[in-house]
N, C-alpha and C positions, 0 to 999 in steps of 0.2 A: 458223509465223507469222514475218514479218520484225520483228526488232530496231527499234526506236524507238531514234531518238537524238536526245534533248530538247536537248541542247545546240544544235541545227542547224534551223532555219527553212528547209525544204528548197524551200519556194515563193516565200518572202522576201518574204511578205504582212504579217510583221509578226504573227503568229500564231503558237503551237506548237503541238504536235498535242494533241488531246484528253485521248490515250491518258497525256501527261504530268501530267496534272491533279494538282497536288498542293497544300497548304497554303502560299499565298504566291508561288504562279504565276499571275497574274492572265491573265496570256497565253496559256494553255495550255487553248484555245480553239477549236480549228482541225478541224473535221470532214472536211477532206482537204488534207491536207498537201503533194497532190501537184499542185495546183489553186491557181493565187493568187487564181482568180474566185472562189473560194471559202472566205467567212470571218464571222465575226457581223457585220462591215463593209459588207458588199457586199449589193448590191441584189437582190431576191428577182423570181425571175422565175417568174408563175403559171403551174402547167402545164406544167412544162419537164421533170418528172422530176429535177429535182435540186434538194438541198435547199442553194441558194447563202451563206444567210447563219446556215445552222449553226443555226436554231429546232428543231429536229426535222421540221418543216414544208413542204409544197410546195401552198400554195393553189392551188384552183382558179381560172381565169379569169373575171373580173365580165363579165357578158353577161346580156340575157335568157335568162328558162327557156321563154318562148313567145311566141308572138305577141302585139301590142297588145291586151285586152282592150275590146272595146266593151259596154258597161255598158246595158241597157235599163232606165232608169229609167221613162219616160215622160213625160222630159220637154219642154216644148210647145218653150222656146225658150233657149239661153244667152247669159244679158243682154251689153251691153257689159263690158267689161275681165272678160270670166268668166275669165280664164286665171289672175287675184286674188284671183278668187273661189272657188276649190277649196283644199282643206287633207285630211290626212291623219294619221289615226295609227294604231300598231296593240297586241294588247293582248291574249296568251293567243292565239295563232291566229288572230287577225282583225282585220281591217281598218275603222276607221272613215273615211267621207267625206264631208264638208261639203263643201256646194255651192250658188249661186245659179241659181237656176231663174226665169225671165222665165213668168207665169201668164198665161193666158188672158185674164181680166179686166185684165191690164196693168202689174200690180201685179210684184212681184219675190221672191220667197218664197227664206228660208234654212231645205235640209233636210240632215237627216244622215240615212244609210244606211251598215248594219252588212255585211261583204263577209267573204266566205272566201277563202282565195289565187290560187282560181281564181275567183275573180268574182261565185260564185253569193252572191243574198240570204242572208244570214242574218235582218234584222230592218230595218226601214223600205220605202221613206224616212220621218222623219217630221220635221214641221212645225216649225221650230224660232219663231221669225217672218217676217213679211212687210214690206213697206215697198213707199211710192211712187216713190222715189230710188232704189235699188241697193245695192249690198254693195262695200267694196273691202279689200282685203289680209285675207281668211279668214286664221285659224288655229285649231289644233284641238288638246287636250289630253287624254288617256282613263288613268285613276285607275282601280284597282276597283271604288270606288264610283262611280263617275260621270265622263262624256264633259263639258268643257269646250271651248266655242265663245267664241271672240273675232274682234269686225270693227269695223268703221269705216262708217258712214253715205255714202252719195254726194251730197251734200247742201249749199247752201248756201256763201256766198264768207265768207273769210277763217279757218274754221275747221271741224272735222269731232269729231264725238263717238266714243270708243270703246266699245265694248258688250259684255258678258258675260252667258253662260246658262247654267249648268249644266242637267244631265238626267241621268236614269239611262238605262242602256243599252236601256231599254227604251221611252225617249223620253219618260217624264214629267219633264215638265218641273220642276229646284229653286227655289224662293227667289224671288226677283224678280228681273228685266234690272238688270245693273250696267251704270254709264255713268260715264264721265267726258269733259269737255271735253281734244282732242288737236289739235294743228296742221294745216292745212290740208296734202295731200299725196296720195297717192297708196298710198301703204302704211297698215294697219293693224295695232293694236297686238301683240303676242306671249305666248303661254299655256303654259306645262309644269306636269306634275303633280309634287308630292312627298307621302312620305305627309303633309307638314302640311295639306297640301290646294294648291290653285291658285296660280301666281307670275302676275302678269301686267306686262306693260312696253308705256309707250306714248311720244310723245313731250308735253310740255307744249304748253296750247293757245298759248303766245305764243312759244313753243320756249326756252322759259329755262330747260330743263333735262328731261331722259328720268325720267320716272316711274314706280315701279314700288310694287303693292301685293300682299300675300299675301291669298288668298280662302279660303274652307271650301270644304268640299265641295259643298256647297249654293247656293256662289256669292256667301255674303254674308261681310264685310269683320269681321274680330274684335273684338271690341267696345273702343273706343275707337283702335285704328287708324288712322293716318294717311300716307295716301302717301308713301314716301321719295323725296326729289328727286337725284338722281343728278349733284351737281355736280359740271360741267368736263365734261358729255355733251350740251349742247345741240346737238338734234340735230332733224332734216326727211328724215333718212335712214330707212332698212330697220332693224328691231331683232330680234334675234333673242336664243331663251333657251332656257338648257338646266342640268337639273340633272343634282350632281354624286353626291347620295347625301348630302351635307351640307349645300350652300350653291347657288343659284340662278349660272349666270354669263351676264349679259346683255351679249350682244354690238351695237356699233353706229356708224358715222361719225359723227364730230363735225363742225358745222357751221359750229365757230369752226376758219379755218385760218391757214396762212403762206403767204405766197405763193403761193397756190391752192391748198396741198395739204391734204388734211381728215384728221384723225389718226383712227385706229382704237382702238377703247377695249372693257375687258371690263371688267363690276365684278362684283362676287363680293356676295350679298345672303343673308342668312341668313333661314333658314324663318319666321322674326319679322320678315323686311323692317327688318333694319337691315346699312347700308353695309357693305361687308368691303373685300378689299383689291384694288386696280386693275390693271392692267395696260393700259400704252397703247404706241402705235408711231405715229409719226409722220408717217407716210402716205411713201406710194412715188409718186403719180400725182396730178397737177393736177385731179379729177372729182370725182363725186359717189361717195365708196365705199358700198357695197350688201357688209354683213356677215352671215356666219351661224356657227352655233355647236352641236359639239356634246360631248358627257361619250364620251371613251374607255376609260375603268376608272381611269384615270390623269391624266388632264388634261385642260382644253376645248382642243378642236381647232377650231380658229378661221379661218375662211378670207374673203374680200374680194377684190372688183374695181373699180374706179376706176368704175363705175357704166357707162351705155348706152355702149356705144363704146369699152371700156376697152381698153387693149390688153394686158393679163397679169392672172391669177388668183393672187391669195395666198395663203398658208397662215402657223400658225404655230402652236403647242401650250404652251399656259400652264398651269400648277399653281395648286391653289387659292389658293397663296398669291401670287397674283402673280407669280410667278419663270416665267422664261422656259426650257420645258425644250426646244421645238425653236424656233432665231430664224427671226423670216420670211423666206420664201424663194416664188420664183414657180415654178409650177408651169409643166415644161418639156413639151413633145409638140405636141398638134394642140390648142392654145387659140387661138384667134381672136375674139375683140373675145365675152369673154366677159358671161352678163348676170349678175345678181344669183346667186350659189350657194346652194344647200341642201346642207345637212347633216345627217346624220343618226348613229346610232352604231351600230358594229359591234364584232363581237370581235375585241380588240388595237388597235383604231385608231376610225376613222368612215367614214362615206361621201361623197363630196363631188359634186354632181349640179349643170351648169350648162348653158344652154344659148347656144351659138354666134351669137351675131347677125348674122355675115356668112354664114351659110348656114344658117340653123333647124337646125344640128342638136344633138340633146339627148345631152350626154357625160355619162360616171358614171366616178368613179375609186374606189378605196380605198389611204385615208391611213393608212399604219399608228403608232404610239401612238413609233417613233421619226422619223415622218416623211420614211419610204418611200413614195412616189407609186405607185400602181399601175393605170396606167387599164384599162379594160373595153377587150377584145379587140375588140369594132368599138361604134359608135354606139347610141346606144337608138332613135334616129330620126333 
C-alpha cells in the first residue's frame, strides 16, 4: 500500500484524504486525492461510475422507465383546462388519480382511480362529484385512512369556492363537501396529509390574505376550529404544501409587490393550524410567481418561476425554522420560459418537474437536500 501523507492536499481541492480521518480533521474528507473533481464539494454526475462528491454514491440517471402510459378510463371527453384538472398521489405502491371527465349528459363529473406503476386498475374510477361549470386547479392528498380531493369551482365572476371530499380508498365517500369562499383565479386550493389528518390552503375570497385549515380524516374541521389567515401572503397566485413530519410548510407568491416584483413566502403551520415561523425572498422577476414545495427529510425544497413567460426557475431549501439552508439560486441547463413547477420528494433531496413553454416540453430534474441540480438525461416529452 502507498504511504499517505496527511500533511499534503496532493489535488489542492481543499480536501485531505479520507484515509487521514481523525478527531479534529474536519477536512479529511477527500475519497480521491488524486482527482480535484473529486470531493464532498463537487457536483455528482448520475451514471458516470464515479463517485464525485464522496457520498458513497453514484445515482442513477432520472429518465423514464417506459413509454407514456395511456390510461383507458372510458372516458367520453376532457373538459376545458383538464391539464388543471388532473392531480396525483401515491401511497404503499400506488397510485391515486383525480380527474375531470366532461359526461355525456354535459355535465362535468370529478373521479379518482386507484393505478399500479404500470398502469393497470387497481380500484375505480369512482364518482367523486359532478357539477354544471367544471373543475379548475385539482389537487390530491392519500392518508391511510383515506384519499383527500381538493378543487375550485369554474363558476361565476368576481369569485370561486374551494371544496373538499374525503373517501376511503375504496371510494366511499366521508363526512360532507367542505367549502370555503377563494378568489377569483385560475388555480385551486392545495391538500397534504399528516397523521393529524388533512392541511388545506387556499387563497381568501377578497385575497386579503392565504388561508389555511386543518381537516380530520373524514373531512370535517375540529371542533371549534377556525381558519388561520396567513398574514403578509395575500395572494391570486399557485399555493402549494407539503408536510415536514411536524409542521405543514405552505408555499406561495405574494401579491403585494415593489416595483413589480412579487416576493415568495413559505410559512410553517402546525398540525393545530396555528402560524409557525416564515421564510420570505423577495422575488428575482417583475411576473406573477407560480411556487411549489416539497419535505426532503431535511428541509422544504422550494422552487418558483416568474409565472407564463418567465425567463429562469428557482430553487431554494428552507429549515423548519425559517432559516435558509440552501439561498436561492436559478436553476442553470435547458430552462426556457419555464411554467409553474411541481414538486415532489425524493430520497436526500426532491423532484422538481416543469414544463417549457417555448417548446411543450415536459423536464424532470433532481434537487438534492444540498442543492445539487440534477436534470434527467433527456426530456419526459
Amino acid at each position: 500500500d502507498l504511504e499517505v501523507d496527511c500533511d499534503i492536499d496532493l489535488d489542492e481541492d481543499g480536501h485531505l484524504p479520507v484515509e487521514c480521518d481523525a478527531p479534529g480533521c474536519a477536512s479529511c474528507d477527500d475519497c480521491d486525492d488524486g482527482d480535484p473533481a473529486i470531493n464532498p464539494e463537487a457536483t455528482e454526475l448520475c451514471d458516470s461510475g464515479v463517485d464525485e462528491d464522496c457520498d458513497g454514491n453514484d445515482p442513477a440517471a432520472l429518465g423514464p422507465l417506459g413509454a407514456p402510459l395511456l390510461l383507458d378510463l372510458g372516458l367520453e371527453e376532457l373538459p376545458v383546462f383538464s391539464g388543471s384538472s388532473i392531480a396525483l398521489a401515491a401511497l404503499e405502491g400506488e397510485i391515486a388519480l383525480a380527474f375531470a371527465d366532461a359526461t355525456a349528459a354535459g355535465a362535468v363529473a370529478l373521479r379518482v382511480v386507484r393505478l399500479a406503476p404500470d398502469g393497470a386498475i387497481v380500484h375505480g374510477p369512482f364518482l367523486v362529484t359532478e357539477t354544471a361549470e367544471g373543475f379548475v386547479g385539482l389537487d390530491l392528498a392519500w392518508g391511510p385512512p383515506a384519499l383527500g380531493v381538493a378543487w375550485a369551482d369554474w363558476s361565476g365572476p368576481g369569485f370561486r369556492t374551494s371544496y373538499f371530499q374525503a373517501a376511503t380508498p375504496e371510494g366511499d365517500l366521508l363526512g360532507t363537501q367542505w367549502e370555503q369562499a377563494m378568489a377569483l383565479g385560475y388555480f385551486g386550493p392545495a391538500v397534504e396529509w399528516s397523521p393529524e389528518g388533512f392541511g388545506i390552503a387556499w387563497c381568501g375570497a377578497e385575497r386579503e390574505a392565504l388561508r389555511f385549515e386543518t381537516l380530520r380524516s373524514d373531512g370535517s374541521p375540529p371542533d371549534g376550529a377556525v381558519p388561520l389567515a396567513i398574514v403578509g401572503s395575500t395572494t391570486g397566485f399557485p399555493v402549494s404544501i407539503a408536510w415536514s413530519g411536524s409542521v405543514f410548510g405552505v408555499a406561495s407568491g405574494d401579491e403585494a409587490s415593489v416595483g413589480g416584483i412579487h416576493p415568495i413566502a413559505l410559512q410553517g403551520v402546525s398540525p393545530e393550524g396555528a402560524g409557525g415561523a416564515t421564510w420570505r425572498f423577495e422575488g428575482s422577476e417583475p411576473t406573477n410567481p407560480h411556487a411549489a414545495v416539497a419535505w426532503t427529510g431535511g428541509s422544504f425544497g422550494v422552487a418558483w418561476t416568474g409565472g407564463f413567460g418567465a425567463a429562469a426557475l428557482h430553487v431554494a431549501l428552507v429549515d423548519e425554522a425559517g432559516g435558509e439552508v440552501v439561498s436561492p439560486f436559478a436553476v442553470e441547463g435547458d430552462v426556457e420560459e419555464p411554467s409553474r413547477p411541481r414538486a415532489a420528494p425524493a430520497a436526500g433531496g426532491f423532484l422538481l418537474q416543469w414544463n417549457e413553454m417555448s417548446t411543450g416540453t415536459l423536464r424532470l430534474a433532481f434537487v438534492s437536500d444540498a442543492g445539487v441540480v440534477s436534470p434527467a438525461a433527456a426530456p419526459l416529452s
